[in-house]
N, C-alpha and C positions, 0 to 999 in steps of 0.2 A: 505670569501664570503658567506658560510655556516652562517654564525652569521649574515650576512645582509638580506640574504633571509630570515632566522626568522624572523625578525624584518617586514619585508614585510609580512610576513603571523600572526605576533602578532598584525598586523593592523587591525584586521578581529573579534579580540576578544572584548566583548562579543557575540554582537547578529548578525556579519555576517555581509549581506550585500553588499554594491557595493561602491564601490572610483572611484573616477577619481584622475589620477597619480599625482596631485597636492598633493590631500589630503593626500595620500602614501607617499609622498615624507616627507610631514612637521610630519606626525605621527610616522614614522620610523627614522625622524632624518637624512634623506642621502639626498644628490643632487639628481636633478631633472631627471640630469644624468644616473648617477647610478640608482636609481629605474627604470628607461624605461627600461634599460637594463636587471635587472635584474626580471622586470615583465616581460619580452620577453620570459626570459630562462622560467621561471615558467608556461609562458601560453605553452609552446611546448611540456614541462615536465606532462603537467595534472593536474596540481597542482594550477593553475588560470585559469579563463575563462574570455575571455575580451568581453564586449559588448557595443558596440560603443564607447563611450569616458570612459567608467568604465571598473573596473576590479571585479571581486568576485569570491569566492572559488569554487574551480574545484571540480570535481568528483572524481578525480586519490587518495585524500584528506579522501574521504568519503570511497573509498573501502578500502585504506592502516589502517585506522581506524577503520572499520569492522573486519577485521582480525588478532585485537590485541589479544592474547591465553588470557591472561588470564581475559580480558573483555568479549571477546566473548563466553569464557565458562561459566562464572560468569551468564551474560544474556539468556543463552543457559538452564540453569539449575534453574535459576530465573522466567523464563517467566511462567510457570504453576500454579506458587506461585502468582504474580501478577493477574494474569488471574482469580483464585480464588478469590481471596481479591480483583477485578471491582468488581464479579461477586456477595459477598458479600454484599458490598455497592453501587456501582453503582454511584462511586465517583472517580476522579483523582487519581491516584497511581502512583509511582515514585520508582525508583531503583535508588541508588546512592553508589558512591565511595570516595574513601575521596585520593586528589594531594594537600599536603601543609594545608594551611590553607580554603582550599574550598572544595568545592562537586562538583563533575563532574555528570553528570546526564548522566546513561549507557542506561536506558530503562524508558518509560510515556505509559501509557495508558489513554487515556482521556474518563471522566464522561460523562454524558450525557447534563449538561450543561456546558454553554458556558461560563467558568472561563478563565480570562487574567491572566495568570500566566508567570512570567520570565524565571520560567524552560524549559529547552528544551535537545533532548537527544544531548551529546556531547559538552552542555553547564556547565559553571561554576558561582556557590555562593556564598557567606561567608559561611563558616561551622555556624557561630552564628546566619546567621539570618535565618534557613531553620532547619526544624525539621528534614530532613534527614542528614544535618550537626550538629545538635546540638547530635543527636543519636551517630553518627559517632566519634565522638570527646569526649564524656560520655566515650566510652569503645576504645580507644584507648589510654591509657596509661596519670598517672598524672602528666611525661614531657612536652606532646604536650599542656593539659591543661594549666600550667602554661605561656608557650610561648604563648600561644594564648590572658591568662590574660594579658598577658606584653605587647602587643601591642595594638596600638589604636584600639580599636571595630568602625569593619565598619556600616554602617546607610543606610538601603533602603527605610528607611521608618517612618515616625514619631514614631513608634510603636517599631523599632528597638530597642534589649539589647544595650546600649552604655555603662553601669556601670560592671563595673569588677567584684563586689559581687553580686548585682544581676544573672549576667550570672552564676556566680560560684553556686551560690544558686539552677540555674536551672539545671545546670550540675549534680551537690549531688543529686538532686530530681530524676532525670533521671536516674543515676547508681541505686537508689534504687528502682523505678518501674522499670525497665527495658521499659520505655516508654519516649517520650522527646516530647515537645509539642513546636509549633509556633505559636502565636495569632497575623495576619498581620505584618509581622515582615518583610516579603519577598515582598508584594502586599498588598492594602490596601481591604481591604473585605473578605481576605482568612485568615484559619487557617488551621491547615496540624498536625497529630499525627504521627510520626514515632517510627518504631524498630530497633535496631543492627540483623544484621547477623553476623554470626559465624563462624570462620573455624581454630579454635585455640581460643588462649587467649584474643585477642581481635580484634573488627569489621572491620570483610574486606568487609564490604557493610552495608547499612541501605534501609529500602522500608515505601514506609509513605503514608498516606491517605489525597490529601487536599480538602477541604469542603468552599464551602462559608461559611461566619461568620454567619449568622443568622439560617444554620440547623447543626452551628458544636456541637456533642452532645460524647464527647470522651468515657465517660462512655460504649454507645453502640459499639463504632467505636473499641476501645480498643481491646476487645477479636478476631476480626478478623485479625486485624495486629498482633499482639501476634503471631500467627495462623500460618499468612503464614511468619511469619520471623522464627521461630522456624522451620516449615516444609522446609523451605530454609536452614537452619545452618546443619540439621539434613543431606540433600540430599548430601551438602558441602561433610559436615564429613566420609561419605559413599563412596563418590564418584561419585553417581550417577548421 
């Protein structure tokens, strides 16, 4: 039953949302049945919220996720760093993590203009088409590299890496700045510079800067993400 209620709450991935128990039902693969049921147990538990004929994600969801140790320390120890680097540019900034072959997004702080961006915090995206996954994936290890060449490259966007050497290419470029870049790869109008964090051998987070395309200018944006990924590895390493 454990593995059905997942499937009921993988209903929900990416962007959330509201169903009505039909849609639950054919997206999770179970009778009509069964999901009423087992969205009953869910909505009692905290874990769904039903509003009228829909259902969508509860709150009990939002705190159990809050208080993951080592997200919530990660974010805890990150946020001054980020804070710095708006504070610098005055541009979108992003904390991310890397589950599998994606980015999970731990912490955003949003520019001052009004960029439509996919990310969102406690959301997931290709490691290749996001500069905080392509960061992420440069310095974690040239196993996960290869797996990730071996499988189909996903596409969000016209602009999307789809070719295996090109990505590669961008990858070796990235390990050698220590910088990894997205030109709408994610969103059509956006570009986004990211860095690896550090807390050992290789990145247990990345934090990125994304800019509309028409004032993105890495050269400047560069030394500040540098900046605060490096004062974020260092705080890591400390402790602090």
């Amino acid at each position: 039953m454990l593995d059905k209620a997942m499937a009921v709450l993988d209903c929900f991935r990416p962007e959330g949302g509201s169903f009505r128990l039909t849609e639950l039902s054919e997206r999770a693969d179970l009778t009509k049945t069964t999901a009423f049921r087992l969205c009953g147990e869910l909505v009692r538990l905290g874990l769904l919220e039903r509003d009228a004929e829909s259902y969508r994600l509860g709150g009990k969801l939002f705190e159990l996720g809050s208080l993951v140790p080592r997200r919530q320390d990660l974010r805890e120890a990150a946020l001054p760093f980020l804070q710095d680097l708006f504070e610098a540019t005055h541009e979108t900034v992003h904390l991310g993590v890397r589950e599998g072959h994606e980015v999970v997004y731990v912490e955003r702080i949003h520019g001052h203009g009004a960029l439509r961006l996919p990310s969102r915090i406690g959301g997931r995206l290709p490691l290749t088409c996001t500069g905080v996954g392509k960061a992420l994936l440069a310095f974690s290890g040239a196993e996960l590299v290869e797996e990730v060449l071996d499988a189909p490259l996903p596409s969000l966007t016209p602009h999307s890496v789809t070719d295996p050497e090109r990505l590669r290419t961008a990858i070796e470029q990235a390990q050698v700045a220590g910088l990894a870049y997205e030109e709408e790869e994610a969103t059509p109008g956006v570009s986004c510079i990211a860095a690896p964090v550090f807390d050992g051998a290789v990145a247990v987070a990345a934090l990125s800067v994304a800019v509309p395309r028409s004032r993105f200018r890495p050269a400047q944006l560069a030394p500040a993400v540098r900046t605060a990924a490096l004062g974020l590895s260092r705080a890591l390493r400390s402790g602090v």
